[in-house]
C-alpha positions in Angstrom: 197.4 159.5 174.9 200.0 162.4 173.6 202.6 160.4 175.6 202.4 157.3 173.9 201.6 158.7 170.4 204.9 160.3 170.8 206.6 157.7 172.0 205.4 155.3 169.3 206.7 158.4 166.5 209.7 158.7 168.1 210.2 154.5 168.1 211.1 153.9 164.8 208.3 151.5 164.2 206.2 154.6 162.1 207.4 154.0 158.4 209.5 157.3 157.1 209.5 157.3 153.3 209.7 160.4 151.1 208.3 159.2 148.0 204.5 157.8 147.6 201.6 158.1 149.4 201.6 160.2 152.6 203.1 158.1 155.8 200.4 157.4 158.6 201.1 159.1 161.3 202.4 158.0 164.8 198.9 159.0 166.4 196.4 157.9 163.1 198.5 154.8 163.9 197.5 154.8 168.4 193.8 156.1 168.0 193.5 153.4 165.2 194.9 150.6 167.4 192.9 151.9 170.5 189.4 151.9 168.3 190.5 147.8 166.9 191.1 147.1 170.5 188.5 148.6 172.1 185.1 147.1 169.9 184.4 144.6 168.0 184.4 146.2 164.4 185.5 144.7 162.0 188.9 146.0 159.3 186.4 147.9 156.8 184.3 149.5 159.3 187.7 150.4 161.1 189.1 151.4 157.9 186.4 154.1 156.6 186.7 155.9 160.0 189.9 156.5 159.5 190.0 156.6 156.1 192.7 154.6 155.2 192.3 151.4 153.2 191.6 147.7 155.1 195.2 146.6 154.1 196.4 150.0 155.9 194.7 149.1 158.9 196.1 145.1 159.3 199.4 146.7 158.8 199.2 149.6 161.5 197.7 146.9 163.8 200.5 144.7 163.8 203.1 148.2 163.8 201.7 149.3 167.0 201.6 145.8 168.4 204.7 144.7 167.7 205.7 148.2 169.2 203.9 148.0 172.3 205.7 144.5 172.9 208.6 145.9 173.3 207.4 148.1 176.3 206.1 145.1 178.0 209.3 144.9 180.3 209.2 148.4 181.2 205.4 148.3 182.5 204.9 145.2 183.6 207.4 144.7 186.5 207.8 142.4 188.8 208.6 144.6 192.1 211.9 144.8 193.6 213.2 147.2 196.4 211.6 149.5 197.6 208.4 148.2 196.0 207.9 145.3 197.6 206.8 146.9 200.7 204.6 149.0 198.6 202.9 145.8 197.6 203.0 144.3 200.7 201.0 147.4 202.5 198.9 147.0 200.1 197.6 143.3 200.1 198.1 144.5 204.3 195.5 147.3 203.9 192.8 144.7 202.3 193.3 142.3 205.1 196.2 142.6 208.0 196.3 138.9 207.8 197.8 139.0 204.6 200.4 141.3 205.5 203.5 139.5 203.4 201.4 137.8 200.4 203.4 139.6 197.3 200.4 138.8 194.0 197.6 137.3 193.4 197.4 134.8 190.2 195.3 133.1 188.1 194.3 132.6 184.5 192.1 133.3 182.0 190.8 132.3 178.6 191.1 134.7 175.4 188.3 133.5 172.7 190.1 132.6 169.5 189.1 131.0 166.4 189.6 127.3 165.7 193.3 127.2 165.0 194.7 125.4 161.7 197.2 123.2 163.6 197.4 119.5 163.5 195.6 119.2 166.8 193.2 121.7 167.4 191.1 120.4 170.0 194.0 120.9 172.6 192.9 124.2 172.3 189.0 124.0 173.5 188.9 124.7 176.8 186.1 122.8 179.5 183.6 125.2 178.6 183.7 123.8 174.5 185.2 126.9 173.1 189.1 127.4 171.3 191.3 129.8 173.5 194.4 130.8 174.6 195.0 130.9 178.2 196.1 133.8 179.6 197.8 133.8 183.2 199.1 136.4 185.3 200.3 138.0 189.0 198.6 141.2 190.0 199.3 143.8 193.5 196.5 144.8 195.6 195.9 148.2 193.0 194.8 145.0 190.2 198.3 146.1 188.4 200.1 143.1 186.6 203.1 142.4 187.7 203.8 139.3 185.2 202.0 138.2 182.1 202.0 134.8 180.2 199.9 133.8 177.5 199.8 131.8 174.3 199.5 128.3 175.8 195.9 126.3 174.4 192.9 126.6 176.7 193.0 122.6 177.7 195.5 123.2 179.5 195.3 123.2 183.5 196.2 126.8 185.0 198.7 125.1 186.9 200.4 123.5 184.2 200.2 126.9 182.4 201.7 128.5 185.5 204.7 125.6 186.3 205.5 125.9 182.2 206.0 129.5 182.9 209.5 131.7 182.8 208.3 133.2 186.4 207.6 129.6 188.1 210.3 128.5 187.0 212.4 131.5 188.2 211.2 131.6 191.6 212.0 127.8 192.0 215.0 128.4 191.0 216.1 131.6 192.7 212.9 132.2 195.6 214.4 134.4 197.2 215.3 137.3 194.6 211.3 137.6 193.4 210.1 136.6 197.1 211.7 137.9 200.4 211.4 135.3 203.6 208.1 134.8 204.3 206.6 136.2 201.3 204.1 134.1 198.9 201.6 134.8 196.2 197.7 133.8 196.6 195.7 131.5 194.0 192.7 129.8 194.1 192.3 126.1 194.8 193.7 125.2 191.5 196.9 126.3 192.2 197.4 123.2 194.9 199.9 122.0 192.8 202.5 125.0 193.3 205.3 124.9 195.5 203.2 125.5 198.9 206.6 126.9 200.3 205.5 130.5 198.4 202.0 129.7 197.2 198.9 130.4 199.4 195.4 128.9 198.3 192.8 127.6 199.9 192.1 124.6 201.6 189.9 121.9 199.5 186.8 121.1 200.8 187.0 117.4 201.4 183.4 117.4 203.4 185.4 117.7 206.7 186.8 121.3 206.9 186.9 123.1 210.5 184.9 126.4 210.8 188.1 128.0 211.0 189.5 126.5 207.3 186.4 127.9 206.5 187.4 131.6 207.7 190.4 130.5 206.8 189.0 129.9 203.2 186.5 133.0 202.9 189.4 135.7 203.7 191.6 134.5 201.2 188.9 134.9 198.6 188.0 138.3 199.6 192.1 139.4 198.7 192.7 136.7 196.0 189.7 138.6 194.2 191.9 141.1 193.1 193.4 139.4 190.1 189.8 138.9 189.0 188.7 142.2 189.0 192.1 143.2 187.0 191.0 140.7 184.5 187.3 141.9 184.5 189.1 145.3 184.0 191.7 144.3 181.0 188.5 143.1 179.1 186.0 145.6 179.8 188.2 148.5 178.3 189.6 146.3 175.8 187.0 144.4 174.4 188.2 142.6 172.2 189.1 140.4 174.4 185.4 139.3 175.3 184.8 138.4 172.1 186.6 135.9 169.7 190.2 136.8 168.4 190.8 136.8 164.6 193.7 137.0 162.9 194.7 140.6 162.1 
């Protein structure tokens, strides 16, 4: 936590002023964004624990966000050298079959609340509620290796994905994100990627082989992955389970 708290101090996103009120410091400002992050309480109940007023708190909220953007490139990496063969021996060591697959993806929805836009059912996703979706690419550890989000929770995950800087990257340039052979794993939604670099299952039409079947039932077992990493994301940022208001 020292790390980052100093980091943030040292990032020029912590006010410095001489006159008025004391500033807040660099890690008031981390322990308060961790504690917003981390529950569901709301500004006041966040603001007498760190006794600062509920205007203070909005305001370190966006600070430290609009701080920890800016270390999104340096921590979420899509792997290049040396580190693809780390990620590769990794999906390997879950199943030797999968031996060259380079990420696992697939999407997720973020609760909001019903956006004030001119259409705001596009945003109500198949299970009735507003959301954002929120796609990514993980290793075998369930570390991201590329994030999206922001697009409304109608939307199909592989329209999400194809809209995408990544997708279109790769299909532009395969070969510098994926090495010959190399592909990334999704679930059966995914049928509409490029099958050149993108593994998912086969659809069960009524007449699959046994063998699509094992086929079918390994992938799952590695594709899993990016589900626990969500399942991860959420449980120690819980926020995230719950709906999203504006802060």
């Amino acid at each position: 936590m020292n790390f980052f708290s100093d980091r943030l101090h040292e990032s020029g996103f912590i006010p410095v002023h001489v006159d008025g009120a004391p500033k807040k410091s660099a890690e008031l400002s981390f322990l308060l964004f961790l504690r917003f992050v981390g529950n569901e309480e709301p500004h006041r109940q966040i603001a007498e624990v760190f006794d600062v007023s509920e205007s203070s708190v909005f305001r370190i909220i966006r600070r430290v966000v609009d701080w920890i953007m800016t270390l999104v490139p340096e921590y979420i990496v899509w792997p290049q050298g040396e580190e693809i063969q780390r990620v590769k021996e990794g999906f390997a060591e879950l199943r030797d079959e999968m031996r060259d697959c380079m990420g696992a993806v697939d999407g997720s929805h973020v609760r909001i609340i019903k956006p004030m836009v001119e259409n705001p059912r596009e945003f109500f996703n198949c299970k009735g509620y507003p959301s954002i979706n929120l796609t990514a690419i993980c290793d075998a550890h369930k570390r991201f290796l590329m994030v999206t989000s922001g697009q409304p929770g109608n939307r199909h995950d592989v329209r999400v994905f194809q809209e995408c800087d990544f997708h279109i990257a790769v299909e532009e340039n395969r070969f510098d994100f994926l090495p010959p052979g190399s592909y990334i794993i999704g679930d059966a939604g995914y049928q509409g990627i490029n099958p050149a670099w993108m593994v998912h299952p086969f659809r069960d039409n009524g007449r699959l082989t046994a063998n699509h079947g094992i086929f079918n039932t390994r992938l799952s077992k590695v594709r899993v992955v990016i589900e626990h990493a969500f399942g991860i994301l959420k449980g120690r940022f819980r926020r995230l389970l719950h709906q999203i208001k504006s802060f």
